[in-house]
MMTF fields as JSON, N, C-alpha, C and O atoms, coordinates in Angstrom:
{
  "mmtfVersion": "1.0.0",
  "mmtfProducer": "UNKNOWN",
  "numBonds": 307,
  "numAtoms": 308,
  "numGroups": 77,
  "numChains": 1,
  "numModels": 1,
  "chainsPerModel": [1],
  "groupsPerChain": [77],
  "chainIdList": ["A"],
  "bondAtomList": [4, 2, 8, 6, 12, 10, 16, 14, 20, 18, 24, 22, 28, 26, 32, 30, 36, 34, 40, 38, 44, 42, 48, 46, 52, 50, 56, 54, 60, 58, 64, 62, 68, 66, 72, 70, 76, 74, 80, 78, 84, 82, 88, 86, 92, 90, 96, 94, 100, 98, 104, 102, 108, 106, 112, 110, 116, 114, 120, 118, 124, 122, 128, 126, 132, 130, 136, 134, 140, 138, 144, 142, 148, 146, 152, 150, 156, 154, 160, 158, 164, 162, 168, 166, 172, 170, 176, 174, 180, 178, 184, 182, 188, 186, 192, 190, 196, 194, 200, 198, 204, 202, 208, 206, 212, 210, 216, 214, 220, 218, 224, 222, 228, 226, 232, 230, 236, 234, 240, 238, 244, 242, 248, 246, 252, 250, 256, 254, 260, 258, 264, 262, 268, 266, 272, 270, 276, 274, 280, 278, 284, 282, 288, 286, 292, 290, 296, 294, 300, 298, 304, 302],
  "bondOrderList": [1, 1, 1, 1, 1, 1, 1, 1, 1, 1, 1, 1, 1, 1, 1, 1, 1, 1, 1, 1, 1, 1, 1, 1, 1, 1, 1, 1, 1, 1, 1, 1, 1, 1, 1, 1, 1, 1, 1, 1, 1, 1, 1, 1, 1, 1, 1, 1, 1, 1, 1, 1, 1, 1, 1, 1, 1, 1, 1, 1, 1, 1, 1, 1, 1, 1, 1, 1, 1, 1, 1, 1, 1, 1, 1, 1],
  "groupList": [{"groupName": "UNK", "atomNameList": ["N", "CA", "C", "O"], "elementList": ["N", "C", "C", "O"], "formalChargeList": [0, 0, 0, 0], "bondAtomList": [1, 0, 2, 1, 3, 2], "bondOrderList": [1, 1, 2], "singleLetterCode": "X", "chemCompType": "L-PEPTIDE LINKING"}],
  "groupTypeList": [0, 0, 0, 0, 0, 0, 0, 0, 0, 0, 0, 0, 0, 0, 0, 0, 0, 0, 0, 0, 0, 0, 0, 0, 0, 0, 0, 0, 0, 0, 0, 0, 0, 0, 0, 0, 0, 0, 0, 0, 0, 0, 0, 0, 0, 0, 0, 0, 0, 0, 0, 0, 0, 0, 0, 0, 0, 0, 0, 0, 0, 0, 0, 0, 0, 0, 0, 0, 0, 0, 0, 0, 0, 0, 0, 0, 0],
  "groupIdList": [1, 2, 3, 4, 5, 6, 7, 8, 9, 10, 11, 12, 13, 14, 15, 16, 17, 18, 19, 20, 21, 22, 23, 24, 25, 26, 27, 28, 29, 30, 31, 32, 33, 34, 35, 36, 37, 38, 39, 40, 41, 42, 43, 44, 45, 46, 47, 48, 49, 50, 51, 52, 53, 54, 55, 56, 57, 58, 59, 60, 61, 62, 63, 64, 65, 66, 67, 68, 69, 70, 71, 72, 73, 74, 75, 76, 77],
  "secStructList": [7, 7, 7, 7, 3, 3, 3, 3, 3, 7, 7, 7, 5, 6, 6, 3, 3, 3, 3, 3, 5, 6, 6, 5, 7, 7, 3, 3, 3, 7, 6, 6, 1, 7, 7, 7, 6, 6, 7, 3, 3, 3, 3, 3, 6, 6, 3, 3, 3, 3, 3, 3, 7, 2, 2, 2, 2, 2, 2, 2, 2, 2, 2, 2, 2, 2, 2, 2, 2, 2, 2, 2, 2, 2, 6, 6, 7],
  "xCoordList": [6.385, 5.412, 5.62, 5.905, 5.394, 5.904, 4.31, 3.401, 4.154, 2.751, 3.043, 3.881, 2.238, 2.477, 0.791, -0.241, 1.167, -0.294, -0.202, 0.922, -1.315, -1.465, -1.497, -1.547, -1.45, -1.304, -1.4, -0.955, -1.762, -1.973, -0.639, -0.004, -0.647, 0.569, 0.052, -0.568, 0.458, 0.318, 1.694, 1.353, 2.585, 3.584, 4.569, 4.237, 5.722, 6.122, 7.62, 7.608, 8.753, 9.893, 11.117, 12.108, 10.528, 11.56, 12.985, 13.861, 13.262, 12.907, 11.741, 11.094, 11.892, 11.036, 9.698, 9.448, 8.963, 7.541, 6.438, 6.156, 5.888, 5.356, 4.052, 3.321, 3.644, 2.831, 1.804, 2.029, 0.632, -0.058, -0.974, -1.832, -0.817, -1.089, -1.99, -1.693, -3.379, -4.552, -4.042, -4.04, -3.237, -3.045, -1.396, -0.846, -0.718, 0.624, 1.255, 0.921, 2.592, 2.615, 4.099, 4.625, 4.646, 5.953, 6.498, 5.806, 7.863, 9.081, 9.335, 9.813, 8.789, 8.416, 9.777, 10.041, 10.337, 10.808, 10.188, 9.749, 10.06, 8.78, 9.411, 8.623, 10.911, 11.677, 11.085, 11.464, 10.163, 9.679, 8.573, 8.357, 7.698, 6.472, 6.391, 7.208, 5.234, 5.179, 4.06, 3.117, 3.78, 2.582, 2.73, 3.587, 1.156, 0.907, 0.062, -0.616, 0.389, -0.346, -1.561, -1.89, -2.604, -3.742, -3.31, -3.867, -2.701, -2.512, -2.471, -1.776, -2.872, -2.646, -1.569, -1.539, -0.625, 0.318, 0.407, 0.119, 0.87, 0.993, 2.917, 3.913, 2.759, 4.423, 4.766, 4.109, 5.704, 6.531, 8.48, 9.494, 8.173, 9.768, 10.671, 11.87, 9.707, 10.29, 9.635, 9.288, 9.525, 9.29, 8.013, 7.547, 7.481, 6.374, 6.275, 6.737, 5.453, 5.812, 4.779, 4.878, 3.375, 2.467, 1.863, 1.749, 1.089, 0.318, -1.553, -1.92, -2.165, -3.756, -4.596, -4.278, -5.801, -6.859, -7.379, -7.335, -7.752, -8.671, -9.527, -9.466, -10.765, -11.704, -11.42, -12.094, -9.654, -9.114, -8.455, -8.73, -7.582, -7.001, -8.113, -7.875, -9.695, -9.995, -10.483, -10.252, -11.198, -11.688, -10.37, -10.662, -8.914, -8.166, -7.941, -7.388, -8.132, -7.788, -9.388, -9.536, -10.393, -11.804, -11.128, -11.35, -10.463, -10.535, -9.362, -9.274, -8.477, -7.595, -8.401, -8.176, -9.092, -10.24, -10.95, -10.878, -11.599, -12.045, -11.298, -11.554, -10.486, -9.311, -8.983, -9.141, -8.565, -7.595, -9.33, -9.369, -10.227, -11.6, -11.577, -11.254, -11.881, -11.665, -10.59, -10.798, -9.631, -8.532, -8.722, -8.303, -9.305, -9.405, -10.434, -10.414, -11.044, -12.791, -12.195, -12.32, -11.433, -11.078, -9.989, -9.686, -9.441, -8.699, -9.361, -8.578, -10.23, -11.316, -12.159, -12.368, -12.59, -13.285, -12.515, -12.884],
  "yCoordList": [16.589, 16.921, 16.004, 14.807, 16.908, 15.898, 15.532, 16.361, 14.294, 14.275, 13.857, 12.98, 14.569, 14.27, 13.729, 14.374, 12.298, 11.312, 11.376, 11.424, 11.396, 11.164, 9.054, 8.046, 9.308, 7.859, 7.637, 8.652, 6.811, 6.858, 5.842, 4.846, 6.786, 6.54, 5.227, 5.315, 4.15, 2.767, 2.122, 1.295, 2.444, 2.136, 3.683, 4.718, 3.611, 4.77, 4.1, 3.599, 4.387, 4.332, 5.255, 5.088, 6.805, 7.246, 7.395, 6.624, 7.935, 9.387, 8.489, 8.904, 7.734, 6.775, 6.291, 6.112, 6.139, 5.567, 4.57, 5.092, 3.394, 2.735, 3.417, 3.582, 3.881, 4.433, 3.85, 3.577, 3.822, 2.578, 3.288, 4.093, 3.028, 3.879, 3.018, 2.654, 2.587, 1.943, 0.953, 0.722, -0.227, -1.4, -1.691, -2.604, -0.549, -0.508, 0.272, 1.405, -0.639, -0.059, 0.487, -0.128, 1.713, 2.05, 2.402, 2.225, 2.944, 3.064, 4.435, 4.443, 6.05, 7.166, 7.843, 7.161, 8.854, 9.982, 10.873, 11.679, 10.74, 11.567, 12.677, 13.409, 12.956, 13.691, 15.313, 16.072, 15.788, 16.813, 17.546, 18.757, 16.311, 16.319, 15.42, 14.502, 15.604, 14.799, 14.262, 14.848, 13.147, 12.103, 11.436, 11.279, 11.173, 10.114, 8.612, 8.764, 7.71, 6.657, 6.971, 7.951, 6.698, 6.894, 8.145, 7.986, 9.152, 10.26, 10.32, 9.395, 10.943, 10.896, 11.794, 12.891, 11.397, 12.498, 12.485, 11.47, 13.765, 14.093, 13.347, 13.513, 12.759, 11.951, 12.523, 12.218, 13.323, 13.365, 13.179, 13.723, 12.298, 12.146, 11.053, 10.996, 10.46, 10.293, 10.255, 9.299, 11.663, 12.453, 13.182, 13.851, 12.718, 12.993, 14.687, 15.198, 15.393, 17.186, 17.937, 19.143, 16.971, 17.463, 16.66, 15.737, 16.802, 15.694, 16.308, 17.341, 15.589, 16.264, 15.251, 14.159, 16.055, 15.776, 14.248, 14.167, 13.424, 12.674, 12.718, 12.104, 14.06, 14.464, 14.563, 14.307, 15.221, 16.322, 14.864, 14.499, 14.087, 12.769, 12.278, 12.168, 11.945, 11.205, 12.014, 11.617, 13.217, 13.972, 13.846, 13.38, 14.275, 14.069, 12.779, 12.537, 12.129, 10.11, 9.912, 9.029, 10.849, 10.133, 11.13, 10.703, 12.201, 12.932, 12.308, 12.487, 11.603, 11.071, 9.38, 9.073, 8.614, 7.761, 8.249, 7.602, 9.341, 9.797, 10.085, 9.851, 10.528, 11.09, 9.599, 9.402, 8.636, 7.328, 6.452, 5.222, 7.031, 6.305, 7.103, 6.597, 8.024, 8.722, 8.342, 8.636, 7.768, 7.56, 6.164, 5.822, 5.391, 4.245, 4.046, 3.303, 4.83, 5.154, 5.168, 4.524, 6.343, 7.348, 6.178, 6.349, 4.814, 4.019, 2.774, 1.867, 2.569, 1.478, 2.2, 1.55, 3.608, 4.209, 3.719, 4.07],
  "zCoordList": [-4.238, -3.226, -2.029, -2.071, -0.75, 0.389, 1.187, 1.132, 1.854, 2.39, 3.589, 3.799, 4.675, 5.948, 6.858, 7.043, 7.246, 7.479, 8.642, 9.143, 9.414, 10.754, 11.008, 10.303, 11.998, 12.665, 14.247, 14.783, 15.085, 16.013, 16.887, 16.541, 18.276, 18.732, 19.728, 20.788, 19.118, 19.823, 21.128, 21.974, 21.095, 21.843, 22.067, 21.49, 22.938, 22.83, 23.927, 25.051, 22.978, 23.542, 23.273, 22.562, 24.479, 24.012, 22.977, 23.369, 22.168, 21.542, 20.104, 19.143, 20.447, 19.129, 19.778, 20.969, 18.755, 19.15, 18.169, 17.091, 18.402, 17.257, 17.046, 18.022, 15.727, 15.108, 13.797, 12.618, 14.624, 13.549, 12.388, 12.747, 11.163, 10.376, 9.607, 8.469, 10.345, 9.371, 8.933, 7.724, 10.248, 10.134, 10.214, 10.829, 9.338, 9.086, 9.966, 10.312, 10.487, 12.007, 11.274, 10.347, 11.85, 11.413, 12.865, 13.867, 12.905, 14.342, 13.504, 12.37, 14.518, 14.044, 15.257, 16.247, 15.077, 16.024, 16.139, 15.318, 17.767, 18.689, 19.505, 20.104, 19.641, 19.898, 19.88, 20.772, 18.846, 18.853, 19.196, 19.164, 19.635, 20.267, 21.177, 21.267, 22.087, 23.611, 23.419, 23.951, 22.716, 22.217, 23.914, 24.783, 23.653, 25.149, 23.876, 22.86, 24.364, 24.147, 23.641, 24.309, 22.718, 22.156, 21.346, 20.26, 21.308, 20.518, 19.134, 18.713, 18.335, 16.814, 16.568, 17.126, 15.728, 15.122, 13.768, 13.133, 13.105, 12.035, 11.822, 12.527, 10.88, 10.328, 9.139, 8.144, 9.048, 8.15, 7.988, 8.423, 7.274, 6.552, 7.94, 8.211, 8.444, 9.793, 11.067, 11.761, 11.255, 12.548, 12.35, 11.428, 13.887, 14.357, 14.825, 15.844, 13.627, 13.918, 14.502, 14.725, 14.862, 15.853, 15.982, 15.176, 17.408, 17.702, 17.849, 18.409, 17.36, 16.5, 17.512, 17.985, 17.652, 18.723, 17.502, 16.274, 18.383, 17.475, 16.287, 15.221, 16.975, 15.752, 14.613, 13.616, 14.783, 13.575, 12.98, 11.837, 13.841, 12.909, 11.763, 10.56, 12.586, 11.966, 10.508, 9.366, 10.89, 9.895, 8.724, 7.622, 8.993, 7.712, 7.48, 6.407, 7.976, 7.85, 6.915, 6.07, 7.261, 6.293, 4.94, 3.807, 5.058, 3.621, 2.878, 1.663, 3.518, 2.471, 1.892, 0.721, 2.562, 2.275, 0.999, -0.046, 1.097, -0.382, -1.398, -2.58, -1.018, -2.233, -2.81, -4.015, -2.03, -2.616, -2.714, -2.692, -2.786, -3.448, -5.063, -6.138, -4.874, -6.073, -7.316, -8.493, -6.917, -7.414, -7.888, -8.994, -7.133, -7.372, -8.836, -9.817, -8.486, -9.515, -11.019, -12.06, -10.494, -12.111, -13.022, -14.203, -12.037, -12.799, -13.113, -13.395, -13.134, -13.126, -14.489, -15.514, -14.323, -15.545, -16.809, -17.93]
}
């Protein structure tokens, strides 16, 4: 299974861009989308394959929060 996280576009140097992912900053290829500074993008495998309004980052950034709460729960039970 492949998972693709949003992250917010903190720096940006052509065709590459630094992408901070809830502290953890990674060096993403932006080559396929036209991120501006503050932008959230969706990352997979690499490369940045759309770039998502805030609301929508954060709304899937709170649902993966529950999921890896949940997870945490069910290994503690």
């Amino acid at each position: 299974m492949c998972l693709a996280v949003p992250g917010e576009v903190v720096e940006i140097d052509m065709p590459q861009a630094t992408v901070d992912f809830g502290g953890i900053k990674k060096r993403v290829d932006v080559s396929l989308v036209e991120p501006k500074i503050g932008d959230y993008v969706v990352v997979h495998a690499g490369f940045a394959i759309e770039v998502l309004d805030k609301a929508r980052a954060e709304e899937t950034l709170g649902l993966w929060k529950q999921i890896l709460e949940l997870e945490e729960n069910k290994v503690q039970d």
